[in-house]
Each structure stands twice: as structure tokens, then as C-alpha cells.
N, C-alpha and C positions, 0 to 999 in steps of 0.2 A: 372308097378313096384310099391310097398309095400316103403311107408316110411321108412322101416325096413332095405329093400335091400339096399336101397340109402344107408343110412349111414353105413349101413357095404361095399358099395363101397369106399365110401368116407375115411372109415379108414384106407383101406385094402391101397385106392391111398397114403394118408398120410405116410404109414409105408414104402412104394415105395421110396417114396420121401427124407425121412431120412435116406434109405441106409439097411432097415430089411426087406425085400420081402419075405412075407410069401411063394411064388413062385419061389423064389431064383432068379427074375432078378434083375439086376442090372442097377439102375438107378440112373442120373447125380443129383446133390445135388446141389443147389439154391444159388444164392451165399444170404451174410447175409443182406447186404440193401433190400433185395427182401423180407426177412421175416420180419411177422411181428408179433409185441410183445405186448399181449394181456393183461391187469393188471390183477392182481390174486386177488385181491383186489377188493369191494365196496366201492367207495366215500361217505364219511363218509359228515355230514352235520354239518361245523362249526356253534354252536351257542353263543353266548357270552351276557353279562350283559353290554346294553349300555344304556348310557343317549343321551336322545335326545337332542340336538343344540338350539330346538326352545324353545321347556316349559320345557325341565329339567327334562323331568319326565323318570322313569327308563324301559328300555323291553328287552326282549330277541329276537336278532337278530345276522342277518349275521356281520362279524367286521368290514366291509366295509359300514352298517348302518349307518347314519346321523339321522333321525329322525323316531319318531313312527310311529305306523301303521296309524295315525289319521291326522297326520301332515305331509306325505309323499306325499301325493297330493299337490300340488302348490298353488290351492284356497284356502286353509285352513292355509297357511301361508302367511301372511301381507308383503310387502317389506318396511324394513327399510330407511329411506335415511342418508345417512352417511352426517355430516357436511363437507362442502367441505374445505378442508386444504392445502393451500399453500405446496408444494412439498417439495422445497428450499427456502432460502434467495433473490434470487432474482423475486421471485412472492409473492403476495400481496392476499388479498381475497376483491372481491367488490360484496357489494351485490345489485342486484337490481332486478324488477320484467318486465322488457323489450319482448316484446313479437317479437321485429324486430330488427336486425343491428343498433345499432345507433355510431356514432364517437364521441368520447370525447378527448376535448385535456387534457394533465395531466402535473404536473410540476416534474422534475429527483427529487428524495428521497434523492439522494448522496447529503453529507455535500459538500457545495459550488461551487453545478453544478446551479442547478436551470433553465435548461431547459426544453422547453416545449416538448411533444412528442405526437401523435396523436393515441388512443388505438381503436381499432372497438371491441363493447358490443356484444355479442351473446345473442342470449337466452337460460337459463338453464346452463350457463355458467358463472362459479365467480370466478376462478383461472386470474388473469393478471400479464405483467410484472411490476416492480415497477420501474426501471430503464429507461432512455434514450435507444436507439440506440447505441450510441457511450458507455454507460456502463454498458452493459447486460453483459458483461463476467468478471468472479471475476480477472482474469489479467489483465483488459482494467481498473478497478476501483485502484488496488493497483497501478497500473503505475500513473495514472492521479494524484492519490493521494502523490505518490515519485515526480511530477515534479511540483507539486504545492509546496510545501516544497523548493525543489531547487528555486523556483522564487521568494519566501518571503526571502531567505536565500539573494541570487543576490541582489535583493534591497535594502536591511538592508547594505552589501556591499558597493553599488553605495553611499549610502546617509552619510555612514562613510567617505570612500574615498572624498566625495565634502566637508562632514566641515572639513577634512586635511587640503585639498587641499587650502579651502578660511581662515585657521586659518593661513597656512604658509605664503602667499601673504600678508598678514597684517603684520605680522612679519618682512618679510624682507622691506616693506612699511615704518614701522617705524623704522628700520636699515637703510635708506638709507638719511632719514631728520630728522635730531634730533627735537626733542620735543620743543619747545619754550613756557618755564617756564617763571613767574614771575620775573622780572632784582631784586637783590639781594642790600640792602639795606647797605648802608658804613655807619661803627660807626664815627659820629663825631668829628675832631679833636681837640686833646687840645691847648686854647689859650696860647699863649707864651709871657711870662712875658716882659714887655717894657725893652731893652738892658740901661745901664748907659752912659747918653750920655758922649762924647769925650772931654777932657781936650784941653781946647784952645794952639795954639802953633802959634808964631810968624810967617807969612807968610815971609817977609823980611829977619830973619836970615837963614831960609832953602836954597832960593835960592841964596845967597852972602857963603854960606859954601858948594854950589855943583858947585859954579865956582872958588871956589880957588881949590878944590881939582882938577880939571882939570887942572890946571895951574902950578901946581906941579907938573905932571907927565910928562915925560920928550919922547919926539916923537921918535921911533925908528924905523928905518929907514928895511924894506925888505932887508935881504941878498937873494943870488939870488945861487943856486947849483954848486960850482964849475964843471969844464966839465973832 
């Protein structure tokens, strides 16, 4: 069979198949997932105006292009090394040129920890933590930091309460024995003028006129209450 024949088999099957039988049978039609759907269309070839990444220089490529035709090979581009940058707050940058594991002890960064903590160096490795153990995590530092506050506050507390405490004991110490002051000095008294002495008088006529007056006075005798 002729090239020729084939595809006019092939057409003749086709027109069978869609239901136009130049022979008038009739035959069962395909369901639609079974067909299949050919583009009418030629893929067209996006091209576009890019800069390349590495030199900046300008070409015409696919827009999924990163770099020129010259710098598209891997050799021909350098790798950069990026300065290594702490992530977060609580990692630190150390640098050093260690070629093996070593331990280092380090002291906490936290205001008024000042503990030591034991960090293992890598090599090619400069990111560490800055922190203790106990305050690696930003809730573990704010707490520690709320209960130091409370413990200066307590004692400032404590040390008021004791000078109360020793101001009032004195207090009532001197309320309970009075003070003993200097004994208080007495104004002098004044001298008293010498009295005028007494006019002489007869000792003999006093006692002879205090027995006549007895002699004169006449004895009366007790009555006694009638009954």
C-alpha cells in the first residue's frame, strides 16, 4: 500500500469516528477525555531585554534568564562570600580562623547575669549564641529581668522597715526613763533685816497678876442632869 492509500484510509476511519460515514455506517463516537486536542498554534519564542546579575551587562534572552551567554557557565562566575550576620539579638558574630572544634568558656552579655557558659567553635562557622543557657530565650531574659527589680524593690523594703522598727524601740526607751538633765540652780535668798529687839518687862509683876486673877475667879461646882 501507497502512502496515498494510508491516509485516505485514515481519513475515511476519522470521518467514521465523528459520526459522517461516507459508507453510511454508523459508528460509536469516543467519549471526550479520549480525544485529543492538538494546538493550532506554533509556540512562539519569548524573547526579552535582560540584564545580567553578574556584570550588568544587557542581552536578549528567555525572561527566565539570570545571566549572559558568557557568564552562564559557573566557571566564569566568582562566588562571593557573604559577611556572616548574626540572624537575631540573641546571636553574636565571632570571628576566628580554627581549623578544629575547640571549647571556649564565655561570660552571659545580659546586664547582671555574668555567667560563664561553655560555647564549642566550628570551623567556617561565626554565628554563636550570646546568651547563658538559662537566657537564650527573650521570655526567660524579660522574667529574670521583672524579678530582679522585685528583689531590689524587697530590700529597699526590709532595710526601711528595720530603721522603723530600731527608730521606734528608742522612742519608746526614752518614754519609759526620763532623761536626767542638769539639777536646776535656786536664786538666792534675800537677807532679812535684824528684827528690833524686845522691850524689857518686869518678870515678877507678870507672874503675881496671873495668880491674883486665879484667885478671883470663883470655883463652880458640876451640875449633874436631872433624871
Amino acid at each position: 500500500m501507497t502512502a496515498r492509500k494510508v491516509s485516505r484510509i485514515i481519513h475515511i476511519h476519522r470521518k467514521c469516528m465523528l459520526g459522517d460515514c461516507p459508507f453510511g455506517l454508523s459508528a460509536t463516537r469516543p467519549r471526550k477525555e479520549c480525544l485529543v486536542q492538538l494546538p493550532k498554534y506554533k509556540k512562539k519564542k519569548r524573547i526579552k531585554l535582560k540584564i545580567c546579575q553578574y556584570c550588568g551587562k544587557e542581552f536578549w534572552g528567555h525572561p527566565i534568564a539570570k545571566y549572559c551567554e558568557l557568564h552562564r557557565d559557573v566557571k566564569q562566575r566568582e562566588k562571593t562570600k557573604k559577611s556572616p550576620e548574626p540572624g537575631d539579638s540573641n546571636n553574636k558574630t565571632h570571628q576566628h580562623d580554627f581549623i578544629e572544634v575547640v571549647e571556649q568558656s564565655w561570660v552571659c552579655e545580659l546586664e547582671g547575669c555574668g555567667k560563664e557558659y561553655v560555647v564549642k567553635i566550628f570551623p567556617k562557622q561565626f554565628v554563636y549564641p550570646r546568651f547563658c543557657e538559662e537566657h537564650r530565650n527573650e521570655f526567660r531574659r524579660r522574667n529574670w529581668a521583672r524579678q530582679k527589680i522585685l528583689d531590689d524593690l524587697r530590700k529597699v523594703r526590709q532595710v526601711a522597715a528595720a530603721r522603723a522598727a530600731k527608730s521606734a524601740a528608742s522612742k519608746s526607751a526614752a518614754g519609759s526613763k526620763p532623761a536626767l538633765g542638769p539639777k536646776p540652780t535656786l536664786a538666792p535668798k534675800p537677807a532679812l533685816a535684824p528684827k528690833p529687839a524686845a522691850a524689857s518687862k518686869p518678870v515678877g509683876s507678870k507672874t503675881a497678876a496671873e495668880a491674883a486673877a486665879k484667885e478671883v475667879r470663883p470655883k463652880v461646882k458640876a451640875k449633874t442632869a436631872p433624871k
